[in-house]
C-alpha positions, 0 to 999 in steps of 0.5 A: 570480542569480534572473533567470538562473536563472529564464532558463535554465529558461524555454530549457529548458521551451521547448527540452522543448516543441519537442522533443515537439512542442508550444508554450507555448500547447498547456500548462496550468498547474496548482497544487500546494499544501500547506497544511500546516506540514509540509515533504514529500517524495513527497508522493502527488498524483492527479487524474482524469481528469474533473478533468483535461479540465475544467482542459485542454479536451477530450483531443486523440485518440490523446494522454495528458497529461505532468505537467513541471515549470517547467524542463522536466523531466517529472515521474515520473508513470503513468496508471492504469486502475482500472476495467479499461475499457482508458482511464485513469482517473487520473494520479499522481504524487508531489512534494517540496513546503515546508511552506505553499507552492506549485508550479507544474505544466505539463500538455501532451498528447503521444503514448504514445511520448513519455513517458519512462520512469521509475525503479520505485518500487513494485511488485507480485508475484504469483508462482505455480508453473506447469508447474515454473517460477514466473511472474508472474500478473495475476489468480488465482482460488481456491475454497474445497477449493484447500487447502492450497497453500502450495507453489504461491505465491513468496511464499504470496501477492502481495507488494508494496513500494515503495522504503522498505518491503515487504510480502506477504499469505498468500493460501493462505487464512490471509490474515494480513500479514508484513512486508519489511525494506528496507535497499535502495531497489531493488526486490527482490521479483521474484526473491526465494522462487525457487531457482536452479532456479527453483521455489518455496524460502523465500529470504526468511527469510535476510538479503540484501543488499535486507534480508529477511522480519523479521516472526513471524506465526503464528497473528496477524493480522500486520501489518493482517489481517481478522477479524470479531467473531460472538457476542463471538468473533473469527472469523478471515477464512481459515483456519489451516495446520490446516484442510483447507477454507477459509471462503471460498468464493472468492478472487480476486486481481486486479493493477490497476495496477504504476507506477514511483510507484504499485501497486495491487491487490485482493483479492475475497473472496466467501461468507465463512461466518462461523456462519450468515451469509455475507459479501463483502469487497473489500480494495484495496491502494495503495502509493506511492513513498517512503512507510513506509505503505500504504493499505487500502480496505475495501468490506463486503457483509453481511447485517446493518446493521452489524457489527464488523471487526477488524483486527489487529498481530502483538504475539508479540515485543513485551514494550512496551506500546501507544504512545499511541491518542490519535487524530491528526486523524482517525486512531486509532493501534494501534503497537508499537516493540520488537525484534521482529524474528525473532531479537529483536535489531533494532527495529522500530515497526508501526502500523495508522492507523484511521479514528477515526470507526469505532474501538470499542476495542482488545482483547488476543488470547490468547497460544495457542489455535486462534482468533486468538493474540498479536495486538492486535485493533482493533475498527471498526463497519462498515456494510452497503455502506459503505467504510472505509480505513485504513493500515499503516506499518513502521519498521526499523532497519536502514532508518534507525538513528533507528528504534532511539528509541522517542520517535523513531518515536512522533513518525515516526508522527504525523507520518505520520498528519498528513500523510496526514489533509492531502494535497496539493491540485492545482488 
């Protein structure tokens, strides 16, 4: 049964080839491997493109490489630009791969044309109110006296999603994080916080049939917002609804890249006055297809050595105490699992996954007051010019009942943690 099958996708890898062109002698196989004892599924893989010509030989001109796996099908894959030159810097994919095993992956080069089109996994929106109609924006740039501008964004900032999870950033200057329930695969973000007329209305806030915004932030941080600890005070990165000037003299949103495995985005801010110091902050913002996460890359521009960043979980509706921050092979654990949806009737676990090398500990923040309120505030020390990551995960029950069991998402999320500390290797 084996040697047939082994048959009927040798004709079919071989029938994909001639059909684009190429013969088994134009590909190179490369390996993907898990050592882990973990089974997964989209798994996250990337290769660059160095990487890549040194494996293949030098890229045939006017051609980009298709990943295909051994019985022809082409793997769903997007080639990303990262740095804005015009040629990509980076292939990515995601694969289901067992537990300490390997897979074999075929490389050829065809034409743009040839590449197939691929299921949206992920996406990113940046909505904007123009000339009384909301649309789409690659980069916006806004200055310190643009406040209040609440009314002029879909969804107050970019929002993006994958298949598992959503999530949006108030970009109108209090650049705190809420939190998308899913119970649809199918992305949703595009059309939602408009009226049928077109213009900006909060939709979100009511249960649709893609799920809806589930998360009180208020004056938190949210789900994985930024602050700065200045003479022992958590100083916020933005403002609150009450101020009429932002601390940030500019912020700009930048779309990289929106894949169907893939979204990228980045958010610039410059002369962050913070007493008598100013600093610059880049925050780019990965997601992938098929994961409860997202990643968060922190670059630091500061005047002094070091300093401590605080990021922050909204804890408003959370009457549980911390689940465990013992530290998962690199990563130290801030979560929280109750019904602290909006009206408090469905579970729902959030987490932040931090870099235990950074992590000082973690402080309450009060329940009212004008700062910073109902946030658990993980403190990190960071360095001038040095960059940091860490991930914010999301777990409701409405997406999987399993969510409703404290037990259950405790053991989610290191497994998470796990994976995400042991990617998956292409050689």
């Amino acid at each position: 049964m084996k040697k047939r099958s082994f048959v009927i996708y040798s004709v079919l890898f071989a029938s994909f080839l001639a059909f684009i062109g190429c013969s088994q002698q134009d590909t190179t196989t490369l390996m993907v491997t898990n050592t882990s004892e973990l089974d997964r599924t989209d798994a996250p893989v990337s290769i660059t493109r160095e990487k890549l010509v040194q494996k293949t030989g030098e890229i045939p001109s006017g051609k980009i490489p298709l990943f295909i796996f051994d019985d022809g099908t082409p793997i769903p894959q997007q080639q990303d630009d990262l740095d804005g030159d015009g040629e990509w810097d980076e292939i990515a994919f995601v694969i289901d791969i067992p537990a300490q095993s390997q897979t074999p992956l075929s490389v050829t080069y065809v034409s743009p044309d040839e590449i197939p089109s691929f299921t949206a996994r992920t996406n990113v929106r940046m909505g904007v109110l123009r000339d009384s109609a909301v649309v789409a924006v690659d980069r916006l740039t806004l200055d310190a006296d643009e406040l209040p501008v609440q009314l002029k964004f879909q969804m107050d900032g970019p929002a993006w999603e994958n298949d598992k999870i959503g999530f949006r950033h108030y970009i109108d200057g209090r650049n705190a994080r809420d939190f998308f329930g899913k119970k649809s695969p199918e992305m949703a973000l595009d059309t939602v916080g408009i009226s049928s007329e077109g213009l900006v209305q909060d939709t979100y806030h009511v249960m649709r049939d893609w799920g809806r915004d589930i998360l009180s932030v208020g004056n938190s941080l949210g789900a994985g917002g930024l602050a700065i600890l200045h003479n022992d005070e958590p100083i916020r990165l933005g403002i609150t609804f009450d101020d009429e000037r932002n601390n940030i003299e500019t912020t700009t949103y930048r779309l990289i890249k929106k894949g169907p495995v893939r979204s990228i985005f980045e958010l610039k801010y410059e002369d962050w006055h913070v007493g008598d110091q100013s600093y610059d902050l880049t925050n780019t913002v990965t997601i992938w297809a098929g994961q409860h996460w997202f990643k968060n890359d922190i670059i630091f521009h500061s005047p002094q050595p070091s300093d401590t960043l605080i990021v922050g979980l909204v804890n408003s509706n959370n009457d549980e105490p911390l689940l465990p921050t013992d530290p998962i092979e690199g990563l130290v654990p801030i979560a929280t699992h109750d019904q602290q949806n909006y009206d408090r009737d469905q579970y729902l676990g959030l987490a932040l996954l931090l870099p235990e090398s950074n992590y000082i500990e973690y402080v309450t923040a009060p329940d009212i007051g004008t700062g910073i309120t109902t946030s658990f505030n993980a403190l990190l020390e960071v360095k001038n010019e040095t960059s940091i990551s860490f991930y914010t995960l999301g777990a409701w029950e409405l997406a999987d009942s399993n969510f409703t069991d404290r037990n259950y998402f405790q053991q989610f999320l290191t497994t998470n943690a796990r994976k995400i500390s042991n990617p998956v290797s292409l050689e």
